[in-house]
PyMOL commands that place a pseudoatom at each C-alpha (Angstrom):
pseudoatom trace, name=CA, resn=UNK, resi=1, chain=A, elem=C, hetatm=0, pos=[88.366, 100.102, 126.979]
pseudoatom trace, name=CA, resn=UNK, resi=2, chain=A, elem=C, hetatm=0, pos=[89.733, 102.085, 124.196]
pseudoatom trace, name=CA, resn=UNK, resi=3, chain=A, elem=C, hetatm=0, pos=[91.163, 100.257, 121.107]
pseudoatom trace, name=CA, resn=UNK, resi=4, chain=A, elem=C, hetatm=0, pos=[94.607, 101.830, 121.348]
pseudoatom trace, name=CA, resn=UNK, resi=5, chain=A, elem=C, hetatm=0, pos=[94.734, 100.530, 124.694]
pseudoatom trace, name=CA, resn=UNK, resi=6, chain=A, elem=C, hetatm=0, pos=[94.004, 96.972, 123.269]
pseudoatom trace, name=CA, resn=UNK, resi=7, chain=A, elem=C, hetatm=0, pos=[96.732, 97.317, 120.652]
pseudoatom trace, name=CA, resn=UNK, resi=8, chain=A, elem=C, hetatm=0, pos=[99.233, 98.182, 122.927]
pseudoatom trace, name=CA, resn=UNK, resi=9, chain=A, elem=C, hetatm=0, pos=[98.799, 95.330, 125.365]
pseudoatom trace, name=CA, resn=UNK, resi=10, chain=A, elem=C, hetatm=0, pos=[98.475, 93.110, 122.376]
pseudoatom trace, name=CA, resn=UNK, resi=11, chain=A, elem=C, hetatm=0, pos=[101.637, 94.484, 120.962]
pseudoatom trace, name=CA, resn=UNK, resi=12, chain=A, elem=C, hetatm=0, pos=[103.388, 93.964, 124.416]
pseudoatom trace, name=CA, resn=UNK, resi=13, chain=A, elem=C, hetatm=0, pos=[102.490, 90.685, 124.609]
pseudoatom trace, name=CA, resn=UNK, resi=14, chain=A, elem=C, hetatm=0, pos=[102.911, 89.584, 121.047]
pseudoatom trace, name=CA, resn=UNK, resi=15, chain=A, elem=C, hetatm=0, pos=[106.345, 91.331, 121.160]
pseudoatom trace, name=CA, resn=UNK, resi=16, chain=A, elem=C, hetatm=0, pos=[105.365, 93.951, 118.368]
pseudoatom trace, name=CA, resn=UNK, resi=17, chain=A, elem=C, hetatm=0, pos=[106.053, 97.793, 118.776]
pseudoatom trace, name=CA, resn=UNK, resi=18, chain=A, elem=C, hetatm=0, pos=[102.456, 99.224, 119.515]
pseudoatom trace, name=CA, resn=UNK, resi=19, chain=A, elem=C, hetatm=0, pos=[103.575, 101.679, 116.637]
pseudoatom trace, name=CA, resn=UNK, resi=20, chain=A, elem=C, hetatm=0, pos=[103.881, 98.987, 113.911]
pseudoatom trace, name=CA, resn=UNK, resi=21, chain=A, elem=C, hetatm=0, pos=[100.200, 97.732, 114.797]
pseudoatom trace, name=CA, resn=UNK, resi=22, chain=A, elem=C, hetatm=0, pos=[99.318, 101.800, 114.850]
pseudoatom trace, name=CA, resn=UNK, resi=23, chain=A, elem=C, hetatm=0, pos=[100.676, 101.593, 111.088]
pseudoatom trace, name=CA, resn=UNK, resi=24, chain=A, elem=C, hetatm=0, pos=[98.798, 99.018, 109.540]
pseudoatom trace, name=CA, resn=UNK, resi=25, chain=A, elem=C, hetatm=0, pos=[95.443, 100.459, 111.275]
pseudoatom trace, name=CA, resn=UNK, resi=26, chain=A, elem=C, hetatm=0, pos=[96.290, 103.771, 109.564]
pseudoatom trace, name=CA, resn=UNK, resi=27, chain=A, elem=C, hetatm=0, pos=[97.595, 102.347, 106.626]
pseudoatom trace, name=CA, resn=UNK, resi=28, chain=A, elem=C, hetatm=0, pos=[95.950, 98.980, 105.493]
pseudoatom trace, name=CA, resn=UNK, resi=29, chain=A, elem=C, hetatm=0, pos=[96.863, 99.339, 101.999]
pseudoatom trace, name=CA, resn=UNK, resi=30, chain=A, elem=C, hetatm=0, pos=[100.383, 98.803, 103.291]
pseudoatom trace, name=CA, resn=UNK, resi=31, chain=A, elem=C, hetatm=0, pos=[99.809, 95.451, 104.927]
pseudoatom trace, name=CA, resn=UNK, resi=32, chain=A, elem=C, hetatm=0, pos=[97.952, 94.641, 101.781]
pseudoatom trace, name=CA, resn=UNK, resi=33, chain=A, elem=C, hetatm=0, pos=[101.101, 95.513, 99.506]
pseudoatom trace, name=CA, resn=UNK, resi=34, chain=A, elem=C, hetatm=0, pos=[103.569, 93.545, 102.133]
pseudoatom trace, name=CA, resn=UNK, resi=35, chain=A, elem=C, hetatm=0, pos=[101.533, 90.163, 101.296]
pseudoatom trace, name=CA, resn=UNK, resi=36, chain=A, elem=C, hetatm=0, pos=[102.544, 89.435, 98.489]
pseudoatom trace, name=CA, resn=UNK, resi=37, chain=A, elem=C, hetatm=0, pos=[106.034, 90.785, 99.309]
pseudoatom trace, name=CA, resn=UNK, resi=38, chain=A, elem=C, hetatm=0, pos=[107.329, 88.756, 102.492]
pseudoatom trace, name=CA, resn=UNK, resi=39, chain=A, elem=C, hetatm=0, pos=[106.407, 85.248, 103.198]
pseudoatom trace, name=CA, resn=UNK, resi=40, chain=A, elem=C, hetatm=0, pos=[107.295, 85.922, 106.903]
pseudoatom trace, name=CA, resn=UNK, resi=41, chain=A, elem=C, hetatm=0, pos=[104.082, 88.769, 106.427]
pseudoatom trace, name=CA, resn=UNK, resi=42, chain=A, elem=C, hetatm=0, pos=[101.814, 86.559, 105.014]
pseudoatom trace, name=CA, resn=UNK, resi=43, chain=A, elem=C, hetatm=0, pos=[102.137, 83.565, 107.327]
pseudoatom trace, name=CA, resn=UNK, resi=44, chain=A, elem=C, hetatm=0, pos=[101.102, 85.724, 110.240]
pseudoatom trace, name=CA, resn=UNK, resi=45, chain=A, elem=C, hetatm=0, pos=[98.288, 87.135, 108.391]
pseudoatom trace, name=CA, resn=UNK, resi=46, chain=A, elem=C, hetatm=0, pos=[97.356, 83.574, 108.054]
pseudoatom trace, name=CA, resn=UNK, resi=47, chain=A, elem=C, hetatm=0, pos=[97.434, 82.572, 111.271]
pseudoatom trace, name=CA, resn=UNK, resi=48, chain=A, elem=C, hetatm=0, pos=[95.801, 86.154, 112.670]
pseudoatom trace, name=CA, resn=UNK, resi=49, chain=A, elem=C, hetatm=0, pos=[92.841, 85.105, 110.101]
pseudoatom trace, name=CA, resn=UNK, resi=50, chain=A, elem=C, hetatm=0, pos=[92.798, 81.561, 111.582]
pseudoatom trace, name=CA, resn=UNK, resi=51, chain=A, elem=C, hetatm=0, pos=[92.370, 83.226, 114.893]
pseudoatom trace, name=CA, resn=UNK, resi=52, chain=A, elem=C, hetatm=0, pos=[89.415, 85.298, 113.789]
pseudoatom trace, name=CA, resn=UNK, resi=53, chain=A, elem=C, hetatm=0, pos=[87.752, 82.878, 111.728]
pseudoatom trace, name=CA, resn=UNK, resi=54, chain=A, elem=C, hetatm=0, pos=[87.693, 80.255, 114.764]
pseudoatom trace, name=CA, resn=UNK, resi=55, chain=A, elem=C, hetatm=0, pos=[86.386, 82.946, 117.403]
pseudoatom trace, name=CA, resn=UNK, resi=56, chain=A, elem=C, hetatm=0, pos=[84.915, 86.096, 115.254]
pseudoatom trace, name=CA, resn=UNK, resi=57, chain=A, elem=C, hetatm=0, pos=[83.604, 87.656, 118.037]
pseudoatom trace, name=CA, resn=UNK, resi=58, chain=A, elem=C, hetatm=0, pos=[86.216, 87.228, 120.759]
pseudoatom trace, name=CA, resn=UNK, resi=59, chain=A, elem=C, hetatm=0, pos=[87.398, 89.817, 122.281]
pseudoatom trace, name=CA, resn=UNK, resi=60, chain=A, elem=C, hetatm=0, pos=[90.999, 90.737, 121.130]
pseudoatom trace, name=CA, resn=UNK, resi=61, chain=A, elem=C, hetatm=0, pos=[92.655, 89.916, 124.423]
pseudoatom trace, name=CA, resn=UNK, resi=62, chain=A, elem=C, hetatm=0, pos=[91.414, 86.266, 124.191]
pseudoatom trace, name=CA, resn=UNK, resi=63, chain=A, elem=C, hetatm=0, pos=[93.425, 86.429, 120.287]
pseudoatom trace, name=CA, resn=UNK, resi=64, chain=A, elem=C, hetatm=0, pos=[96.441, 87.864, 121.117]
pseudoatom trace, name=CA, resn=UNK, resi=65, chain=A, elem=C, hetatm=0, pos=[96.875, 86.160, 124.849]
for i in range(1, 65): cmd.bond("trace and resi %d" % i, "trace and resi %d" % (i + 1))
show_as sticks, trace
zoom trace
């Protein structure tokens, strides 16, 4: 399955416009500027780490399910 396909249904079901995850992948200096920026920005960062960090090689359905 592609990876833009995997974004999208993870934006669907996260409730995030496929677009906005399209962004950061093209532009990760941008998320890394918005950290320090917006608390609202970093707490999901957090948690998205937590989520990798506890299953690092799960497939991104099983994260974002």
């Amino acid at each position: 399955m592609k990876a833009s396909s995997l974004s999208c249904r993870a934006a669907a079901r996260s409730g995030t416009r496929p677009s906005a995850i399209s962004n950061v992948i093209g532009h990760p200096t941008a998320l890394k500027t918005a950290l320090p920026a917006d608390e609202a920005t970093r707490a999901a960062a957090r948690e998205a780490l937590e989520l990798v960090r506890a299953a690092p090689h799960a497939p991104l359905e099983t994260l974002t399910g």
